[in-house]
C-alpha positions as CSV (number, residue, x, y, z in Angstrom):
1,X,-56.9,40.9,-33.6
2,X,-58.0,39.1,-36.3
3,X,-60.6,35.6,-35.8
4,X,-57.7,32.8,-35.5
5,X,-58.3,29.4,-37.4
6,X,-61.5,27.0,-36.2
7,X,-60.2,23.8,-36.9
8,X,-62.3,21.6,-39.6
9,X,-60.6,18.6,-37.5
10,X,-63.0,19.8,-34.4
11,X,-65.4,17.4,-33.2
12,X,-69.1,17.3,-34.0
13,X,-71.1,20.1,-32.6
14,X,-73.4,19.7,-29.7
15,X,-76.8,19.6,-30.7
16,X,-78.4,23.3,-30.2
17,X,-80.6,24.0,-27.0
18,X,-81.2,27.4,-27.3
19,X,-82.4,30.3,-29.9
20,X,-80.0,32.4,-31.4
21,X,-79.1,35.6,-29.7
22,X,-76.0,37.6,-28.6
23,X,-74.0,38.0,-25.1
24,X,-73.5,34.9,-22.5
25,X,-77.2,34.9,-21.7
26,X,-78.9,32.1,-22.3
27,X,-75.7,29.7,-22.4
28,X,-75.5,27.0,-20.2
29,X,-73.5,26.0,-17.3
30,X,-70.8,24.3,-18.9
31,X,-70.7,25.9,-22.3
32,X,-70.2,29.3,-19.1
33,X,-67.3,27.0,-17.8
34,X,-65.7,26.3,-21.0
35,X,-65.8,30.3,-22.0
36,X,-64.3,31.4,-19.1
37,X,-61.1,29.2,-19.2
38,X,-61.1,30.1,-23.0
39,X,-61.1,34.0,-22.2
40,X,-58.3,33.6,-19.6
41,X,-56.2,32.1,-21.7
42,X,-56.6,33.6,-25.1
43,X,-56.5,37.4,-23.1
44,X,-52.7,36.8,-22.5
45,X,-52.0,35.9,-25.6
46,X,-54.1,39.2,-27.2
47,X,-52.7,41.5,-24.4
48,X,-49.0,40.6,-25.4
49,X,-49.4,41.6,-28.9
50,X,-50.0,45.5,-27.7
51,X,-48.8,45.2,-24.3
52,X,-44.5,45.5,-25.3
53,X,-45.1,48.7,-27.4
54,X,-44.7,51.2,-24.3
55,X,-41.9,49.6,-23.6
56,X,-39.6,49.7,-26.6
57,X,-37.9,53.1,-25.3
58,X,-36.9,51.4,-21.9
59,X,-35.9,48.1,-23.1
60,X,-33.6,50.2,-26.0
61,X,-32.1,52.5,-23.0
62,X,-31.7,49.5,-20.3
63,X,-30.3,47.6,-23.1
64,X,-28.4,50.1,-25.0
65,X,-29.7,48.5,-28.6
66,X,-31.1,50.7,-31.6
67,X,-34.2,50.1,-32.8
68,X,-33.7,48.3,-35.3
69,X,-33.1,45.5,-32.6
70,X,-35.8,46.6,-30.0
71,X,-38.6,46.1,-32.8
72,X,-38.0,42.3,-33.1
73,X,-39.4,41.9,-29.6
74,X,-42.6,42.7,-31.0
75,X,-41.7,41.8,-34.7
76,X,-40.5,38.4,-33.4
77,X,-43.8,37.8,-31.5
78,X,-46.1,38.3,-34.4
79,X,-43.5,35.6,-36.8
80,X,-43.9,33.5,-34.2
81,X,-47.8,33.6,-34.1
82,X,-48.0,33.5,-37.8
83,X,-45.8,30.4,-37.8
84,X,-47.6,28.3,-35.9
85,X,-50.9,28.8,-36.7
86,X,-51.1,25.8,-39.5
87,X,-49.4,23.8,-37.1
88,X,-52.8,24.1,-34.7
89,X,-54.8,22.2,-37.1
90,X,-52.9,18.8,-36.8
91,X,-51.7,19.1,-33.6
92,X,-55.0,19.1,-32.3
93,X,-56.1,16.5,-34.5
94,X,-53.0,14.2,-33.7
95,X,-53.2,15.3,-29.8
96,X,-56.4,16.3,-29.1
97,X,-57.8,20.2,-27.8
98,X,-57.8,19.7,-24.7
99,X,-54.0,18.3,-24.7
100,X,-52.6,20.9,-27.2
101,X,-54.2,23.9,-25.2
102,X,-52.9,23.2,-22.0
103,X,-49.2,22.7,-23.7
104,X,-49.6,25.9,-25.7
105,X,-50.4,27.7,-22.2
106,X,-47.2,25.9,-20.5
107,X,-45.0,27.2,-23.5
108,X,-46.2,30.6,-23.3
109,X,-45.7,30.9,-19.8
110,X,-42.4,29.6,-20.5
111,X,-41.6,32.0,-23.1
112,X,-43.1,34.4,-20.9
113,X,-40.9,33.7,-17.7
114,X,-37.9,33.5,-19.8
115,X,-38.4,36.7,-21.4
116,X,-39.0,38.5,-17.8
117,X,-35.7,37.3,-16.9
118,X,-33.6,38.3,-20.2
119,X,-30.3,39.2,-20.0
120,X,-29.7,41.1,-23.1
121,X,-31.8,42.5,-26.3
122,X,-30.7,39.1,-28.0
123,X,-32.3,36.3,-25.8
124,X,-35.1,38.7,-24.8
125,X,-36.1,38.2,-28.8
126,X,-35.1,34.5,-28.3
127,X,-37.9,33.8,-25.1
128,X,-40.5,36.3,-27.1
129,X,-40.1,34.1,-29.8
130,X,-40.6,31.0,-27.9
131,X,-43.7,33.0,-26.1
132,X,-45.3,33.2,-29.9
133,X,-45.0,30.0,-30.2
134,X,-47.5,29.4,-27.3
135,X,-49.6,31.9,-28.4
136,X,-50.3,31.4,-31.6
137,X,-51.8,28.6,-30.8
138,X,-54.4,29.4,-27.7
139,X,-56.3,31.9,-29.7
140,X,-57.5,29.0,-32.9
141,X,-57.6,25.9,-30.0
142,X,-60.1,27.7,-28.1
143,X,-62.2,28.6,-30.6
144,X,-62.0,25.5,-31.9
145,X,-63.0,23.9,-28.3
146,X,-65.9,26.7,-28.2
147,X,-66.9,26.3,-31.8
148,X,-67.7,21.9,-31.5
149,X,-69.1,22.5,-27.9
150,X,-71.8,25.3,-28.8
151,X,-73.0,24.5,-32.5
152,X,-73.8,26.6,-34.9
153,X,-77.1,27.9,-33.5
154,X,-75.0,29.5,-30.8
155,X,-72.3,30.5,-32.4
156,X,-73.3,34.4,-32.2
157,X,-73.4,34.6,-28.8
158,X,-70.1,32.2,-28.4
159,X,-68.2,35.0,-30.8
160,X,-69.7,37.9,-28.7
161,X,-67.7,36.0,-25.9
162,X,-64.3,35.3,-27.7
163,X,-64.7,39.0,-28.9
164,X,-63.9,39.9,-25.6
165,X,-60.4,39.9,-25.5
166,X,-59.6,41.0,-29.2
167,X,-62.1,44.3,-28.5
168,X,-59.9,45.3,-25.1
169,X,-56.6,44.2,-26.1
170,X,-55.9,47.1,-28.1
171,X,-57.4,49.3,-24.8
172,X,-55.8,47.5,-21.8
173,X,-52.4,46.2,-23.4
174,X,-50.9,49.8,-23.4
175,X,-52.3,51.2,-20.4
176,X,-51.4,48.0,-18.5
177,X,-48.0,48.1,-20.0
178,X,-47.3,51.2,-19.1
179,X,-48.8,51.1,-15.6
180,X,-46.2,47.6,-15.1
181,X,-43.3,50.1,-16.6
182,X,-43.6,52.9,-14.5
183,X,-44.2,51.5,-11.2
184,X,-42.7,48.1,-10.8
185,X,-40.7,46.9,-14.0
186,X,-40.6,46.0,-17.8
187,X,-40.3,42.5,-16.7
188,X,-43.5,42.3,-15.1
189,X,-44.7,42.7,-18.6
190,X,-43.8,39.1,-18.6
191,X,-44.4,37.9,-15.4
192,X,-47.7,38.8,-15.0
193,X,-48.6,36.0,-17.2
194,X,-47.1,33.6,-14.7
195,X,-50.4,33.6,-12.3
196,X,-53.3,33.7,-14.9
197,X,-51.9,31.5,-16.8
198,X,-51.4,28.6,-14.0
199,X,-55.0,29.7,-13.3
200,X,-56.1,29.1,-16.6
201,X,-54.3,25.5,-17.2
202,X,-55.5,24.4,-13.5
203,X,-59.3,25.5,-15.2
204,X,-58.5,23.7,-18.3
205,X,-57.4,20.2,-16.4
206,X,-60.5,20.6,-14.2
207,X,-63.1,21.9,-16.6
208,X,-62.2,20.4,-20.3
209,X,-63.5,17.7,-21.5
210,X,-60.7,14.3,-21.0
211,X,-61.7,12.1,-23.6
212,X,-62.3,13.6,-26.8
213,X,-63.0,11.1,-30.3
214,X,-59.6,12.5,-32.1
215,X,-60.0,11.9,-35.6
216,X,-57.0,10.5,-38.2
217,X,-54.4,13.3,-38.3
218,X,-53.6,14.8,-41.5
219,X,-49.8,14.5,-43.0
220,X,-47.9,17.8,-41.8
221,X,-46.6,19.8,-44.4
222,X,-43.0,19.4,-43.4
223,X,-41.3,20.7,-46.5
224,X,-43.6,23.8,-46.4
225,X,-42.9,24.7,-43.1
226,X,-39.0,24.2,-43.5
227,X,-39.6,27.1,-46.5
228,X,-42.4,29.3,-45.1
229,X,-41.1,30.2,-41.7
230,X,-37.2,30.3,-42.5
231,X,-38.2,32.7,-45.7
232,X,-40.6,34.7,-43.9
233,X,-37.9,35.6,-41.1
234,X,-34.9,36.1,-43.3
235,X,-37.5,38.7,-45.6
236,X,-38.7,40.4,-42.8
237,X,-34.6,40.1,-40.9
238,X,-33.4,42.0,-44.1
239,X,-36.0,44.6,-44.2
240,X,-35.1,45.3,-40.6
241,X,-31.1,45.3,-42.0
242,X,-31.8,48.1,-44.3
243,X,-29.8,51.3,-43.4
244,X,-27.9,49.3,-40.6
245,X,-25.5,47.2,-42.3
246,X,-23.8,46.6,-45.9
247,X,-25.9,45.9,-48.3
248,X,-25.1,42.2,-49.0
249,X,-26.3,41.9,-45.0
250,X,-29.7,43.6,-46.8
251,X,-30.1,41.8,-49.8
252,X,-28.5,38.5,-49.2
253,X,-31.4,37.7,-46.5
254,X,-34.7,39.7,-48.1
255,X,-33.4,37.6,-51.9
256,X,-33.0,34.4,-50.2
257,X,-36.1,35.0,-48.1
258,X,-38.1,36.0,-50.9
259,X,-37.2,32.7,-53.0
260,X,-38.0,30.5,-49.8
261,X,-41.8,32.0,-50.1
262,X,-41.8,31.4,-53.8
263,X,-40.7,28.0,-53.5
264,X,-43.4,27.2,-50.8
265,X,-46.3,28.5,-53.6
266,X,-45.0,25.6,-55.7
267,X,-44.3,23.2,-53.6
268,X,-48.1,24.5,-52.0
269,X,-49.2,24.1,-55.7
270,X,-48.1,20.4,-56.2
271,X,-48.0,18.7,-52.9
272,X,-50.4,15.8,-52.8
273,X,-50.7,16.8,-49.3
274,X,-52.7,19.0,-47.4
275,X,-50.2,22.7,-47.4
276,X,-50.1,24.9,-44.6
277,X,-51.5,27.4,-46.7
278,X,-53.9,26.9,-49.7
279,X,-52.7,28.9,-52.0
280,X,-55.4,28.1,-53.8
281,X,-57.6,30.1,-51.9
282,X,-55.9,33.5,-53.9
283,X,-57.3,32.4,-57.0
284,X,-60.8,33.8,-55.7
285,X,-61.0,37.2,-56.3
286,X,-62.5,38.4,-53.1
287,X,-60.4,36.2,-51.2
288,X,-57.3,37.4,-52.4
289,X,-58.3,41.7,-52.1
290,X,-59.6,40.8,-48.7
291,X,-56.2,39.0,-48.0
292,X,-53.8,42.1,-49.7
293,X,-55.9,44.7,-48.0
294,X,-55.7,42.4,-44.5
295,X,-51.7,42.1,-45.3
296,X,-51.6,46.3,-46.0
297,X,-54.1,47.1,-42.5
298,X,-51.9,45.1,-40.6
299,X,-48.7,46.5,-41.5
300,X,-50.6,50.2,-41.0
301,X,-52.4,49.0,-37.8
302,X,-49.1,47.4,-35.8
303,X,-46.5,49.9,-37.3
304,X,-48.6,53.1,-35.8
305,X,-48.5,50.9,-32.6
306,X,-44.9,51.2,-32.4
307,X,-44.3,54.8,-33.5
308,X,-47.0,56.9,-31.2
309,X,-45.6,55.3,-27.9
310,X,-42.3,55.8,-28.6
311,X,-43.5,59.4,-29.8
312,X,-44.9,60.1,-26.3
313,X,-41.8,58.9,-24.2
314,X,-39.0,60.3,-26.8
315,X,-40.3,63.3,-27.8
316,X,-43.2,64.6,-25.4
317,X,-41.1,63.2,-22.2
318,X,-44.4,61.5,-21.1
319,X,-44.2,58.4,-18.9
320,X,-45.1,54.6,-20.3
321,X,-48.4,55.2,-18.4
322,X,-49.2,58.1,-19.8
323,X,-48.6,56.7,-22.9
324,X,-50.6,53.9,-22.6
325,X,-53.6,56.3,-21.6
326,X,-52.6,58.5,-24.7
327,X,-53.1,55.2,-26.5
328,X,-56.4,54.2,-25.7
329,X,-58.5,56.1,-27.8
330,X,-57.7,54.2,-30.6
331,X,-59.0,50.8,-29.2
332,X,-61.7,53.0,-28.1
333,X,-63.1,54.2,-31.3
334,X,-62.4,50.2,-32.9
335,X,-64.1,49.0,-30.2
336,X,-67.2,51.3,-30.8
337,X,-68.0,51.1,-34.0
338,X,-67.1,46.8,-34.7
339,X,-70.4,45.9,-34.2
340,X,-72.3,48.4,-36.2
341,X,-69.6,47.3,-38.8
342,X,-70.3,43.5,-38.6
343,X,-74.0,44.5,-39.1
344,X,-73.7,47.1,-41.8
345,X,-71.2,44.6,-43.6
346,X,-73.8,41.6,-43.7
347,X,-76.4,43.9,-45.0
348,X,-74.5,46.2,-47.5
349,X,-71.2,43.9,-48.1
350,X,-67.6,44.7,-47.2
351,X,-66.9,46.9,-50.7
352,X,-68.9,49.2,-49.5
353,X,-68.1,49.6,-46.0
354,X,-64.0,48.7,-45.8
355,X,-63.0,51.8,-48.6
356,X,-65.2,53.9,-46.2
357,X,-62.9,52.7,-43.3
358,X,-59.8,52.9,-44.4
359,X,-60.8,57.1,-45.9
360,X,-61.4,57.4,-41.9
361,X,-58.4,55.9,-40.9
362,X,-56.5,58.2,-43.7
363,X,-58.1,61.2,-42.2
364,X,-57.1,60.2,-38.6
365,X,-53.6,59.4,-39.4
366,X,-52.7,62.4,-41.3
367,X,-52.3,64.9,-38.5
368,X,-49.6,62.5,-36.8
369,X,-47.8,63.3,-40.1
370,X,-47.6,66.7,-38.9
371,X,-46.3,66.2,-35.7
372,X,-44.4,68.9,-33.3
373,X,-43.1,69.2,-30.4
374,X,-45.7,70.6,-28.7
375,X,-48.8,69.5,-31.1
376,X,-52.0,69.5,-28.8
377,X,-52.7,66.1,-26.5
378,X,-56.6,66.9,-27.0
379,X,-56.3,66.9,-30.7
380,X,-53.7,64.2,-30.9
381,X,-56.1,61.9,-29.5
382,X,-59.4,63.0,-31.4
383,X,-57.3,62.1,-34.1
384,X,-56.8,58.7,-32.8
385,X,-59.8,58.1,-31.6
386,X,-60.9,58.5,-35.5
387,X,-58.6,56.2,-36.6
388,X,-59.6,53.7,-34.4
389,X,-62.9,54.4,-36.1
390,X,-61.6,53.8,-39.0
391,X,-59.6,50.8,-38.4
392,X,-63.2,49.0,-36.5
393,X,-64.7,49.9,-39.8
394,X,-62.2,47.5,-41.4
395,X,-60.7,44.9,-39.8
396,X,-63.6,42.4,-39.0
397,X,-65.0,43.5,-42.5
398,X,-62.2,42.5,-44.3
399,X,-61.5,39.4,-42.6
400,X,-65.4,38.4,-43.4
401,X,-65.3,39.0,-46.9
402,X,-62.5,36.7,-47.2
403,X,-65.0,34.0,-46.7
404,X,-68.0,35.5,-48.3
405,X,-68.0,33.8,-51.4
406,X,-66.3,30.3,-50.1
407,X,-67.3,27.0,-49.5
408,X,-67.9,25.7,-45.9
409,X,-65.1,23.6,-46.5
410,X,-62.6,25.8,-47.6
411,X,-63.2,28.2,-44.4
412,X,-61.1,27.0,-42.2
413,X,-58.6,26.8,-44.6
414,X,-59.0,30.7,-45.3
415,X,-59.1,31.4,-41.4
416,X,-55.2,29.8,-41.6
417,X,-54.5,32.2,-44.4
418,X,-55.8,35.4,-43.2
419,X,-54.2,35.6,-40.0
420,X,-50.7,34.0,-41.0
421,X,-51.1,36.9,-43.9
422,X,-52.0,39.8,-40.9
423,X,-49.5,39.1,-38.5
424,X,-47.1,38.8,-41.4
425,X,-48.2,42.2,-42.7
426,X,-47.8,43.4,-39.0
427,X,-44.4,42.2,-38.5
428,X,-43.4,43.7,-41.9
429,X,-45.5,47.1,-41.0
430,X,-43.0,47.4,-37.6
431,X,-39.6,46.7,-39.3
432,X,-40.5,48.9,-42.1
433,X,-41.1,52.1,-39.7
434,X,-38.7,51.1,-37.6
435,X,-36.2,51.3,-40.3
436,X,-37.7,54.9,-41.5
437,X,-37.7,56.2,-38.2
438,X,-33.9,55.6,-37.7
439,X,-33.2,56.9,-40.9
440,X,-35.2,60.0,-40.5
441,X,-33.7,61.0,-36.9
442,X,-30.3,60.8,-38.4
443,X,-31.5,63.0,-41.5
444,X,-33.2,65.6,-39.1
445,X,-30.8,65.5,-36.8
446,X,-27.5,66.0,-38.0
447,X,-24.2,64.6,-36.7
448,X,-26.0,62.2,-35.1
449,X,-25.0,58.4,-35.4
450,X,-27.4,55.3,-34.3
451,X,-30.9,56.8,-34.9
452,X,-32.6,56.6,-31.5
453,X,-30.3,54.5,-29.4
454,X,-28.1,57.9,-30.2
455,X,-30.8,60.4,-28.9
456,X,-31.2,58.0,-25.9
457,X,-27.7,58.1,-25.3
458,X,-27.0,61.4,-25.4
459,X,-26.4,64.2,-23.0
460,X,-29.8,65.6,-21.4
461,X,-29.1,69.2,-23.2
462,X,-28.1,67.6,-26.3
463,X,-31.6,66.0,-26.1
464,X,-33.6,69.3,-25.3
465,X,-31.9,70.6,-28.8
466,X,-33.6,67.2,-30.4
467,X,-36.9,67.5,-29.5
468,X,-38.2,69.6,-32.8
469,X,-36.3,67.3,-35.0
470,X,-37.3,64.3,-33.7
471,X,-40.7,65.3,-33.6
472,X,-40.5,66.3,-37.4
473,X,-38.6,62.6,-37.8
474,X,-42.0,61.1,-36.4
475,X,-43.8,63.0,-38.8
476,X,-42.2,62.0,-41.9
477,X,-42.0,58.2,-40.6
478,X,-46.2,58.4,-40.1
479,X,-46.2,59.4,-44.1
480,X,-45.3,55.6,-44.6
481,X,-48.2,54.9,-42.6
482,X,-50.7,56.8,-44.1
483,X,-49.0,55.4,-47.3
484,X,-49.9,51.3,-46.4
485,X,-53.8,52.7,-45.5
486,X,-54.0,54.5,-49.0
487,X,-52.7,51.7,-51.0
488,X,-55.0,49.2,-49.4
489,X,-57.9,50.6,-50.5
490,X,-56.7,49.4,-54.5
491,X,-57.8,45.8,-53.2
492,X,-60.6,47.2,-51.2
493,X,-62.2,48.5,-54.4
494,X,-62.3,45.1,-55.1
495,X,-64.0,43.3,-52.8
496,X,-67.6,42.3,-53.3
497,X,-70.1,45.2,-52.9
498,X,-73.0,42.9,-51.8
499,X,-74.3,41.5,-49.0
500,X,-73.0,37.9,-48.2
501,X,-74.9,35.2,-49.8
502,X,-76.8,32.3,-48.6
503,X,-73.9,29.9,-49.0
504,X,-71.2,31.9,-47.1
505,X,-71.1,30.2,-43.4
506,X,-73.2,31.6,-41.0
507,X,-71.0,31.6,-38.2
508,X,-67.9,33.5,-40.2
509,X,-70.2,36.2,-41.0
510,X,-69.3,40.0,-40.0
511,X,-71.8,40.7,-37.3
512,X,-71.3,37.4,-35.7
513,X,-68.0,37.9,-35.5
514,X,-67.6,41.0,-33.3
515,X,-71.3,40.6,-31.3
C-alpha cells in the first residue's frame, strides 16, 4: 500500500499542458490511455496482497497444513515483492518500461495460474512466490511510465489516479476473496487474474509507447542481492520455525539470516557500485524513524490482516464472505481520512500527525484483545473502522516524511527503501502472529496438538467446546499487535514536526500522494 519506487532512470517528462489540479479531469487523451492500462494492471497486483487472507482457514483444512505453513502464502508474496523491487530500476533501464511491464504482467499471471492449480501447501507457496515476483514489479514500472509521461505539473492529479487501487485494495480484496471462496473456489483467487491481466498486456502492446530512448543501465548489485533476499527469507523462515521445530531448525536459519543482512550493510557500505539499497539513506534522522515506524505499521497492519479473518471463520463460524464484509471497515475508515492526512501532513508535518495515528490505531485495536465468543459484530467493526482511521492517519504520512528532508536525487533511492522495508515488516508482522497464535491455542486449549490445523481437524463437538478458548487465544495473539503500533510511535516521536520544506520534491509530498 505503500507508493512503489519511480525510477530516476525514467525518461524526460513531457512538457506540462495543463494547471495543477486533482482527479483525471483535465488529462489528456493519451495520458487517459496510459492510466487506464496502468490501473488494470497494478489493481491485481494490490488486490493479491489482501485478497488470500480469507482464505487461510480453507487452504489449512483442504490442505491439512498448520499455520505456520499456510501463512507463507501470504508471507511468501510480500518477500517476493520486496525482493524485486531494486531489481525494477535496471531492468527498466537495461529493457525499457514498456518491455519490463508487459513481462512482469506475463509472470504474474503465470505465478497466478500456477498457484490456482496447486497441488499441495508446498508448491502453492512456490507459484505465490513466482506471482511476487511479477508483482513487485507492475506497481514501480507504472508509475514510472505515468510519472515521465505527465511531468511534474500533473503529477497530483496522476497520483489521485494510481491511488486508486492502493485506497480499494484493502476494501475489495477481502470481500472479493471471500465472495470467490464461498461460491465458486479458493482457486479462482488466482484465476481471476487470468482475463484482466491478458486485457491489460493486450492494452499495454496497443497503447504504450514502442520506442522509448533507454538510457546506459547501471551495474546490478549482484553480490547484494545474493545476501539480501537469501537472509531476508531464512530470518523470516526461522521466525516462522519457532515453536514448530527444534531449536537448531529456529536458530540455525534466523542466525544465518541475520548475518546475510549484516553482510549486505557492508558490502552496501563499500561497493563502488550503485546497492540495492542505500543504506546511506538511514544516516538521516527522519529517514530512518520514518523507515522503523514504516517497518513496525507494516508488521501491525498485515499481521491484523491475517488474524481477524481467521477469527471470523474459526471462531464465529462465519463464511469467507462474511468475513470479507466484516473486513471492510478497516479499508473504509483508511480510505476516509488519507486525504485529509496528506493535506494536514504538508501543512503541520508528519511528527505531528503520525503519533496521533498510531494513538487511534491503539485505541481501535485494543478491544480485539478482548475478544469472546460472542463479542458484538457492531462493535467489532466500529472498532475497525477506527483503526482504519488510524492506520490512514499514518501510512502515506510516514512514507512522505521519509523524503521530506532529501534531495531530489536521493528519492528514488528512498522510494526502493521504504517499501522493500514495509513489505519486509509485513511479512515478519504475519509470521510473528502466526507463530503466537499457534502457540496460544495450544496453551488455551489443553491437550491439544498442532495449534489450528488441530482445531480444524477435530471432531465437530470437540470444536463447539473450543470456541471460548480459541476466542481468548485471538485475544492474547492481538496484544502483539497492539504491541508493534505502540512501539512505533518511539520513532514516530522522532520524525520532523514541521511542514515539508521547499526542497522536498513536490511530487513525493503527502497530499499528492493519496489525492
Amino acid at each position: 500500500m505503500a507508493p512503489s519506487d519511480i525510477t530516476d532512470s525514467a525518461p524526460e517528462p513531457a512538457p506540462d499542458r495543463a494547471p495543477v489540479s486533482t482527479g483525471i479531469t483535465g488529462l489528456d487523451p493519451h495520458l487517459k490511455r496510459l492510466a487506464l492500462v496502468v490501473v488494470i494492471g497494478t489493481i491485481m497486483s494490490i488486490l493479491d496482497t489482501t485478497i488470500v487472507n480469507v482464505a487461510i482457514a480453507t487452504l489449512a483444512r483442504d490442505f491439512r497444513a498448520p499455520l505456520s505453513s499456510v501463512q507463507w502464502v501470504s508471507t511468501g508474496y510480500l518477500l517476493a515483492l520486496a525482493t524485486v523491487i531494486p531489481l525494477t530500476g535496471w531492468a527498466v533501464e537495461h529493457f525499457g518500461a514498456k518491455r519490463m511491464w508487459i513481462v512482469s504482467l506475463a509472470l504474474f499471471l503465470v505465478g497466478s495460474a500456477l498457484s490456482g492449480a496447486a497441488w499441495s501447501i508446498q508448491s502453492l507457496i512456490v507459484f505465490r512466490v513466482l506471482q511476487g515476483f511479477g508483482g513487485g514489479m507492475i506497481m514501480p514500472i507504472g508509475q514510472s511510465i505515468m510519472a515521465s509521461a505527465a511531468g511534474p505539473q500533473r503529477m497530483g492529479r496522476v497520483m489521485s489516479v494510481l491511488g486508486v487501487p492502493m485506497l480499494l485494495g484493502p476494501v475489495l480484496g477481502p470481500v472479493l476473496g471471500g465472495l470467490i471462496v464461498d461460491t465458486v473456489s479458493w482457486r479462482w483467487i488466482f484465476y481471476v487474474n487470468i482475463p484482466i491481466g491478458i486485457v491489460a498486456i493486450v492494452l499495454a502492446l496497443r497503447i504504450l509507447p514502442g520506442h522509448e530512448r533507454l538510457t546506459a543501465a547501471h551495474k546490478l548489485d549482484v553480490v547484494g542481492f545474493l545476501l539480501l533476499s537469501p537472509g531476508l527469507a531464512l530470518l523470516v523462515y526461522g521466525l516462522a520455525q519457532a515453536g514448530q521445530g527444534s531449536p537448531l531448525s529456529v536458530w540455525l536459519p534466523m542466525v544465518v539470516g541475520a548475518a546475510m543482512i549484516a553482510g549486505f550493510v557492508l558490502h552496501a557500505l563499500r561497493t563502488k557500485i550503485t546497492p540495492l539499497i542505500d543504506v546511506l539513506l538511514f544516516r538521516n534522522r527522519s529517514f530512518a524513524s520514518s523507515a522503523v515506524t514504516t517497518f513496525l505499521f507494516g508488521g501491525a497492519l498485515f499481521g491484523g490482516m491475517l488474524l481477524l479473518p481467521l477469527y471470523y471463520q474459526v471462531v464465529r463460524g462465519q463464511s469467507a464472505l462474511s468475513a470479507g464484509l466484516l473486513m471492510a471497515p478497516q479499508g473504509i475508515g483508511a480510505a476516509v481520512v488519507m486525504p485529509l492526512a496528506g493535506r494536514l501532513t504538508d501543512r503541520y508535518g508528519a511528527g505531528r500527525i503520525v503519533p496521533g495515528g498510531l494513538l487511534v490505531a491503539v485505541l481501535g485495536t485494543l478491544l480485539y484483545t478482548q475478544l469472546g465468543a460472542h463479542t458484538s459484530f457492531a462493535l467489532l467493526a466500529v472498532s475497525l473502522f477506527v483503526r482504519g482511521i488510524g492506520f490512514g492517519f499514518v501510512m502515506m504520512p510516514a512514507i512522505s516524511a521519509a523524503y521530506q528532508t532529501l534531495s531530489h536525487v536521493e528519492v528514488p533511492r528512498a522510494s526502493t527503501a521504504i517499501n522493500i522495508v514495509q513489505r519486509v515488516g509485513g511479512s515478519i508482522g504475519t509470521a510473528l502472529v502466526a507463530v503466537v497464535l499457534d502457540h496460544q491455542i495450544v496453551t488455551q486449549i489443553h491437550g491439544l496438538a498442532g495449534g489450528l490445523s488441530g482445531v480444524s481437524t477435530a471432531p465437530l463437538a470437540e470444536r463447539v467446546r473450543f470456541v471460548q478458548p480459541l476466542a481468548s487465544a485471538f485475544g492474547h495473539t492481538f496484544w502483539w499487535v497492539v504491541g508493534m503500533t505502540v512501539v512505533a510511535l518511539v520513532p514516530a516521536l522522532l520524525m520532523a514536526a514541521r511542514p515539508p520544506g521547499l526542497g522536498s520534491a513536490p511530487e513525493m509530498s503527502a497530499a499528492t500522494l493519496v489525492e
